[in-house]
TORKE-725229 format. One line per field, with one value per residue (C-alpha): x negated, y, z negated. Coordinates in Angstrom, 1 decimal. Layout:
<recs>
east = X, ...
north = Y, ...
up = Z, ...
</recs>
This chain:
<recs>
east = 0.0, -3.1, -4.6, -1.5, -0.8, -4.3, -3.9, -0.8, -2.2, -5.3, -3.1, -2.7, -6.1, -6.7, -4.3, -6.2, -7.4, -5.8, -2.5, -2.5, -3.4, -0.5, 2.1, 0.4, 0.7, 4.6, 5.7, 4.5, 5.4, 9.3, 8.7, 7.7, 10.6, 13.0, 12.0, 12.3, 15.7, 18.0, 16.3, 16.5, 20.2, 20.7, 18.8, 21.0, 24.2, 23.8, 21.5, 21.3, 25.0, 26.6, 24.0, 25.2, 28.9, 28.2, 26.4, 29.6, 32.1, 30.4, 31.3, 34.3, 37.9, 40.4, 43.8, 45.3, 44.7, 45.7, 49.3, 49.8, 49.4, 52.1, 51.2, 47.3, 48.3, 50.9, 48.1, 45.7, 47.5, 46.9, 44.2, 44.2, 45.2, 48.6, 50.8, 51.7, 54.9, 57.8, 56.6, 53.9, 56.4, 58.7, 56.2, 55.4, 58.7, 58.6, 55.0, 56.5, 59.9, 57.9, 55.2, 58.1, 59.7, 56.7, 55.6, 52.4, 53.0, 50.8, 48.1, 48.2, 48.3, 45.5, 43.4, 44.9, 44.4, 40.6, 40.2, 43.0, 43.6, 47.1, 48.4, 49.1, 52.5, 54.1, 53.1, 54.9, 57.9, 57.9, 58.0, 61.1, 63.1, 62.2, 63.7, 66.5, 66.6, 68.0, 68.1, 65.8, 64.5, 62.1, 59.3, 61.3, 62.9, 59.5, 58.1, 61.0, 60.9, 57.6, 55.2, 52.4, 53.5, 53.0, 49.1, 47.1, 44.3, 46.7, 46.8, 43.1, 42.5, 45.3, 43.8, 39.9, 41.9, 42.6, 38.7, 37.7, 34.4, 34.4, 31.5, 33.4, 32.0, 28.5, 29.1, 31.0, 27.8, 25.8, 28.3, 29.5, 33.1, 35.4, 37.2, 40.2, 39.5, 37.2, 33.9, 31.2, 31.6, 30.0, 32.0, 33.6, 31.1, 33.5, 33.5, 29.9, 28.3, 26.3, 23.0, 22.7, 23.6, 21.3, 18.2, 19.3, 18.9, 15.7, 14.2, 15.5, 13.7, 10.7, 10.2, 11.0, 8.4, 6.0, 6.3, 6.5, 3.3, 1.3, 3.1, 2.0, -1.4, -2.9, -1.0, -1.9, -5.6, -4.7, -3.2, -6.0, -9.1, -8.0, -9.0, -6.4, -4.9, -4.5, -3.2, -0.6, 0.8, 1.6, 2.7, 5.3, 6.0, 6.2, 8.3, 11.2, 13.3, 14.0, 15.7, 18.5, 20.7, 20.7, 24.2, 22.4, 19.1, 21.3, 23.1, 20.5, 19.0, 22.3, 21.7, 18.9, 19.1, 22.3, 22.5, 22.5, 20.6, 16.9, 14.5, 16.7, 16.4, 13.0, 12.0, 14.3, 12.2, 8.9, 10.0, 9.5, 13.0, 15.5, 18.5, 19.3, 17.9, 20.2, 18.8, 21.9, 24.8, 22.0, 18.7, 16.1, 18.3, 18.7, 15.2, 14.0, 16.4, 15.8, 11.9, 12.1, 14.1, 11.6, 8.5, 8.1, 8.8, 6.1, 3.6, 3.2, 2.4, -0.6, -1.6, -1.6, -4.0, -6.0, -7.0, -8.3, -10.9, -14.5, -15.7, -19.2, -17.8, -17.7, -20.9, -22.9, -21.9, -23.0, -26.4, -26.5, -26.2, -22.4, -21.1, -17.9, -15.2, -17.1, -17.1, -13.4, -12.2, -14.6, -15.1, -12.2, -9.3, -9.3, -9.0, -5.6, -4.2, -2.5, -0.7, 0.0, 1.8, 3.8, 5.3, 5.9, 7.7, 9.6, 11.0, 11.4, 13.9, 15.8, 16.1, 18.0, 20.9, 20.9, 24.7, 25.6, 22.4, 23.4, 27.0, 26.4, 23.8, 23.9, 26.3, 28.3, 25.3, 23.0, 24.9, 23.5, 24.9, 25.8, 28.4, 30.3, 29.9, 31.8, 34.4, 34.9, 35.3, 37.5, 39.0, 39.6, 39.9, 37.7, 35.5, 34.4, 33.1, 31.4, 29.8, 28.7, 26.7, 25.1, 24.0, 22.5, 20.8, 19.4, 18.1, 16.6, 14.8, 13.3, 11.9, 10.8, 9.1, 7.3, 6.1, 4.8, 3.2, 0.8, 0.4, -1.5, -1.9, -0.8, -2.1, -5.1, -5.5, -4.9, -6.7, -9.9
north = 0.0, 2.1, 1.3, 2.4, 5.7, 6.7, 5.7, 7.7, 11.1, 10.7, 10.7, 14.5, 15.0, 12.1, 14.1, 15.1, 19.1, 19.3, 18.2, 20.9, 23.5, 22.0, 22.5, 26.3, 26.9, 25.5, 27.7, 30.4, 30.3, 29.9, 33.0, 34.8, 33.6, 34.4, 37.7, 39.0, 36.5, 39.7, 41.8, 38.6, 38.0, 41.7, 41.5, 38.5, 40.3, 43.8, 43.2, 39.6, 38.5, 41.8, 41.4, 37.8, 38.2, 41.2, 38.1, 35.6, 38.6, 39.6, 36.0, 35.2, 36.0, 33.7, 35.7, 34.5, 31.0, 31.9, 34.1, 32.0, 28.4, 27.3, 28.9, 27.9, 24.4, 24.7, 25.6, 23.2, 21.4, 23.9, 23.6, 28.0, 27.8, 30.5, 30.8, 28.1, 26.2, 26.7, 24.8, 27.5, 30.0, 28.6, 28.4, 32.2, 32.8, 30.6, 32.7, 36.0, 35.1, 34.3, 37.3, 39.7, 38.3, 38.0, 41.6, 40.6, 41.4, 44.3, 42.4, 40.0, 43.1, 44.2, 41.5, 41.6, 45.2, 45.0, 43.1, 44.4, 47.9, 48.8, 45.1, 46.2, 48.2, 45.4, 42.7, 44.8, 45.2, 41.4, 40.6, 42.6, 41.5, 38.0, 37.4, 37.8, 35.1, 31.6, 29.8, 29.3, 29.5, 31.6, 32.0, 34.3, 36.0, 37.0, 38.5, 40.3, 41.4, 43.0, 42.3, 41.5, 38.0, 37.5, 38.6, 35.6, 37.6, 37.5, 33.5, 33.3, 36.0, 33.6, 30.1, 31.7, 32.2, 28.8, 29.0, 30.9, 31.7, 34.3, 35.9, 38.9, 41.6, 40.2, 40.4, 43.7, 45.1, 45.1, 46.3, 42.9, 41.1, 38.2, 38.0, 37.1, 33.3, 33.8, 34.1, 37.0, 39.9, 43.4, 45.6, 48.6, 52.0, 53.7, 51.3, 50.6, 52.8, 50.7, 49.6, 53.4, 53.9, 51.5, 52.9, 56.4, 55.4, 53.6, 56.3, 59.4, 57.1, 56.7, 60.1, 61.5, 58.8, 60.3, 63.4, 63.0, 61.0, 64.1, 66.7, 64.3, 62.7, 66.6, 67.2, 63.9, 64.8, 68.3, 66.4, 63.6, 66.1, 69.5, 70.0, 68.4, 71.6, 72.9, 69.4, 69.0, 72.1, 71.3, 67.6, 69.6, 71.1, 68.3, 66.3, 69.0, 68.1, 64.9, 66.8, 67.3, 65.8, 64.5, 66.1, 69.3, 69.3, 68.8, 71.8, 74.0, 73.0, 74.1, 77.1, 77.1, 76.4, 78.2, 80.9, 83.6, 81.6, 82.2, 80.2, 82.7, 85.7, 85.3, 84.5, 87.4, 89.9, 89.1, 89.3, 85.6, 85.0, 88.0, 85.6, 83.2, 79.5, 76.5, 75.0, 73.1, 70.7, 69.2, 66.6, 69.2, 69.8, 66.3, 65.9, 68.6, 68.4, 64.5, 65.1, 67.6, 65.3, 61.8, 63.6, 62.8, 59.3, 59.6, 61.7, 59.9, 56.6, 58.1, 60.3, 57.1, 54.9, 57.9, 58.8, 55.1, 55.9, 57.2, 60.6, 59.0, 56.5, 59.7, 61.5, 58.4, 58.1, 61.8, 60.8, 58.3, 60.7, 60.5, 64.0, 65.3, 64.3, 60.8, 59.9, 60.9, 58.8, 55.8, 55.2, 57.2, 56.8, 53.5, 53.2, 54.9, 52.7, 50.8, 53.8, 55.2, 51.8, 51.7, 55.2, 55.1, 51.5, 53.1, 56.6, 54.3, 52.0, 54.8, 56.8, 53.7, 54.0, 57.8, 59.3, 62.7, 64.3, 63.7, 63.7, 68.0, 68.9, 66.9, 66.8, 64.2, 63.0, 62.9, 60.2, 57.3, 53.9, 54.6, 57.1, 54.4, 51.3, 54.0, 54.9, 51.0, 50.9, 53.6, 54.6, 51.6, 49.1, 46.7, 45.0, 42.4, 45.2, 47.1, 44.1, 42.8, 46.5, 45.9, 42.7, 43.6, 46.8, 44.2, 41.8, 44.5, 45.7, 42.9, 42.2, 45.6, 45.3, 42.0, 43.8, 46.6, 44.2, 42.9, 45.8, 47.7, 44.3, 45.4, 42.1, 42.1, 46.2, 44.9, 42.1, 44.1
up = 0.0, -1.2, 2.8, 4.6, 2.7, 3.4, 7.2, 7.4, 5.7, 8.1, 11.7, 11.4, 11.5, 14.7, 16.8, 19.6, 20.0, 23.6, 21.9, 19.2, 21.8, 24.3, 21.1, 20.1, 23.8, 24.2, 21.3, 22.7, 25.2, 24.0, 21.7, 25.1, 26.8, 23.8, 24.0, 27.5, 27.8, 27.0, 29.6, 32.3, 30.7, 31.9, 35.4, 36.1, 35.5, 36.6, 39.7, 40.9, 40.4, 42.2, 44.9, 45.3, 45.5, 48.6, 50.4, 49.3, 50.7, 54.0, 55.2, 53.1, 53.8, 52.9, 53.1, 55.7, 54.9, 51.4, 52.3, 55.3, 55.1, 56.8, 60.0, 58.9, 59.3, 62.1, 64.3, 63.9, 66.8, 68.9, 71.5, 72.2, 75.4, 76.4, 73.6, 70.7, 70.6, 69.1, 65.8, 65.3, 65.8, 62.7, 60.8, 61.4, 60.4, 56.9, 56.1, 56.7, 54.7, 51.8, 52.2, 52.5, 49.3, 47.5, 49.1, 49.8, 54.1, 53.9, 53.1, 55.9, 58.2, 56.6, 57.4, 61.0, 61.1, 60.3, 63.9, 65.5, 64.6, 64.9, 64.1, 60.0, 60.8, 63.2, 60.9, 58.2, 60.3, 61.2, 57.9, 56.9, 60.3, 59.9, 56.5, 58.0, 60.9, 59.4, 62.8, 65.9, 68.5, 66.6, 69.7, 72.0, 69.0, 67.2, 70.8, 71.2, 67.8, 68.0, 71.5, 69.1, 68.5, 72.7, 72.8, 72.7, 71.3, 67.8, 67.5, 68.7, 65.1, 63.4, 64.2, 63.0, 59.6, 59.7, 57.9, 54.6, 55.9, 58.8, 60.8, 62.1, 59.3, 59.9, 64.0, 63.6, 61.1, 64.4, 66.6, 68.1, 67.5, 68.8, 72.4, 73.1, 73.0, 69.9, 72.0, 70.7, 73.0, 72.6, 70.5, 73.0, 72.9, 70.9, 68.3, 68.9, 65.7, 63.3, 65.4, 65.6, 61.8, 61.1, 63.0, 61.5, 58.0, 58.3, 60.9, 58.0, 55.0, 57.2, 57.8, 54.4, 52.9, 55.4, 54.4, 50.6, 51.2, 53.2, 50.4, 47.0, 48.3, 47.5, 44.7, 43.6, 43.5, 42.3, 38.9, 38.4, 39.5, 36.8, 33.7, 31.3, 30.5, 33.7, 34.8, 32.1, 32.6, 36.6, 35.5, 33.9, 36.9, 38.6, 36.3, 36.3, 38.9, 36.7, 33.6, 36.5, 37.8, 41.5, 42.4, 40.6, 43.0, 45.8, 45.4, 44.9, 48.0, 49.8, 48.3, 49.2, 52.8, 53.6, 56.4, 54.0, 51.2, 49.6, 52.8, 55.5, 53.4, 52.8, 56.2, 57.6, 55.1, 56.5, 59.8, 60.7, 62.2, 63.6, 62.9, 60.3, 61.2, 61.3, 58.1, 56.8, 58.3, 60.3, 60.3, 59.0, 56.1, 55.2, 55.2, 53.2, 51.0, 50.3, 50.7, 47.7, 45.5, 46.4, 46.4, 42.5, 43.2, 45.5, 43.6, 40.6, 41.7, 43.6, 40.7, 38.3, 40.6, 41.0, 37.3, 37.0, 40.1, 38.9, 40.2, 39.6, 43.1, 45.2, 43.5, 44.3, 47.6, 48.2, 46.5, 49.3, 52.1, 52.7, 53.5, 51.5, 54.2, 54.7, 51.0, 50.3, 53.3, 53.2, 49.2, 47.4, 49.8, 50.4, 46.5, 46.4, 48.9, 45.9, 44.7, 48.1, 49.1, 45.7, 45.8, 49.6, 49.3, 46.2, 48.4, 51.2, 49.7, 47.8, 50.8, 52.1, 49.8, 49.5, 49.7, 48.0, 49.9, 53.8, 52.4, 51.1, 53.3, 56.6, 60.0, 61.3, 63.3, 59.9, 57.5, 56.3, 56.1, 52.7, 53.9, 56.1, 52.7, 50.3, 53.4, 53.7, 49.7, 49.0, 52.1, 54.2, 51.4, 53.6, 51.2, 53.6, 56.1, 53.1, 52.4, 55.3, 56.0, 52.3, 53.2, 56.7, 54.9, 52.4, 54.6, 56.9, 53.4, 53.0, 56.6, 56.1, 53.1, 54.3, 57.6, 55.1, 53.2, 56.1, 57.5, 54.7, 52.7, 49.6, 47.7, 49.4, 48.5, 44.5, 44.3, 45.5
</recs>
């Protein structure tokens, strides 16, 4: 007894170091992980969740095959050719009973509507006249009723419901939609928008991250090269525009850039222009006034990477025979690459969503995709459509951002 009592209080001490350093390391790991679990808790919630139900919508629609099923199932039989039979037709007529009872008709001419425009008040009407047939033949009846019933482009729309998944906002985000026997067609030029909203938002974001980049790289250097108490006080400078709020620096640039505001004044005093400039409503206006609200976002990423970089870099380079203009673009520059790529990727993708700023200060011919996903929201009550944009905008992000990436090598930049 004696033997085995010492044998057992001498296996804590046989267990092996790598095991006691696997078990410090496993613990610590679960302390790590039990602290950051609210913040990933919150990511998942707020940014990952929402960004995954946009994806679900832009290809889910299921209310016809939900407020229609009759019809849904009547038209399985039906190989799209002409006009269905009179069994489809019934079952129109059952669907349109109940939806006009229930009062939920306006909803299945919304979803018509959104592919056929027009189709929301004759579904609506068909609805009310049908609850009252009670015999057949319903085929002739319902075309008379309202000619929409007659178009085989309707049953073509009405047989794709027949599916909850649907490609038409994807197809329609990049100006492309369904035929009349449900092939892809181009979408008519007057319909034909969203390429060109598409290539306007990322040519506006590319431009203001330009210029915030050639506006904050001097600054930049301004900030990291002063004395501290010179530099503090224009870091404060700097830093203003964020005690306000975005609707706030907005409006001031209106003011701003107005006929009669403070730039047009200004000029007009020192004799620059002889009539007020076109500064507002337009594309310079949008891009001054988004340039002045990004170029902090900009700025300070730059500044950061460069107070980490030497001056003694540069000085010994100029000990070496470099002249000023070679040492700055062949030792320091290429050092601020990293903080050039992070504040230029960062303006970039908030230009992409920017709203209120071409909203106040730019035309018709100056609004951003986010203009047309808050008119699909609030407006036309088209979630699928809003969707469907969001997701394209996303997706072109990210090719984007990968393209970036091996273009100025932003891994590469860090991990040298």
């Amino acid at each position: 007894m004696a033997t085995m009592t010492a044998q057992i209080a001498r296996r804590p001490a046989d267990v092996p170091l790598r095991v006691k350093l696997m078990r410090v390391e496993r613990r610590r790991k679960l302390k790590a992980f039990t602290l950051v679990l609210p913040l990933l808790l919150f990511i998942l919630i707020t940014f990952v969740l929402p960004i995954c139900r946009m994806m679900f919508n832009a290809v889910h629609d299921d209310t016809l095959l939900a407020l229609m099923p009759r019809t849904m199932g009547a038209l399985s039989a039906w190989d799209g050719k002409g006009l269905p039979d009179e069994v489809v037709y019934a079952a129109l007529v059952s669907d349109l009973k109940v939806s006009w009872a229930e009062k939920t008709a306006p909803q299945i001419g919304e979803r018509m509507n959104h592919e056929l425009p027009g189709a929301r008040s004759q579904v609506t009407s068909s609805a009310r006249k049908a609850s009252t047939l009670t015999t057949g033949p319903y085929k002739a009846e319902m075309i008379k009723m309202s000619p929409l019933w007659g178009q085989h482009d309707v049953w073509s729309l009405l047989k794709r419901g027949r599916s909850a998944y649907t490609a038409f906002y994807l197809l329609r985000s990049v100006d492309y939609q369904y035929g009349s026997d449900s092939q892809i067609v181009a979408s008519p030029p007057e319909n034909a928008i969203f390429r060109d909203v598409f290539l306007r938002t990322i040519g506006i974001s590319i431009s203001v991250t330009i210029l915030t980049v050639l506006l904050g790289f001097p600054v930049a250097y301004l900030l990291a090269t002063l004395p501290t108490k010179s530099s503090n006080l224009l870091m404060i400078m700097v830093v203003l525009p964020f005690w306000t709020s975005l609707l706030v620096r907005t409006t001031a640039g209106v003011v701003l850039l107005q006929q009669h505001g403070v730039v047009n004044d200004v000029l007009a005093s020192l004799h620059i222009i002889s009539q007020p400039a076109e500064l507002i409503f337009n594309r310079i206006g949008t891009m001054v006034a988004m340039t002045h609200i990004q170029l902090p976002f900009t700025l300070l990423p730059i500044y950061s990477v460069m107070k980490t970089i030497s001056p003694n870099l540069v000085r010994a380079a100029r000990s070496l025979g470099a002249g000023p203009f070679y040492a700055f673009w062949q030792v320091y520059f290429p050092l601020t690459l990293p903080g050039i790529a992070a504040g230029s990727l960062l303006t970039f993708i908030l230009c992409l969503g920017y709203y209120i700023t071409p909203a106040l200060v730019g035309g018709p011919a100056d609004q951003m995709l986010s203009y047309f996903v808050a008119h699909y929201i609030n407006e036309e009550l088209n979630w699928g459509m809003a969707s469907a944009l969001g997701a394209i905008l996303l997706i072109a992000t990210l090719l984007l951002y990968y393209v970036f990436n091996k273009l100025v090598g932003i891994d590469q930049v860090k991990m040298g």
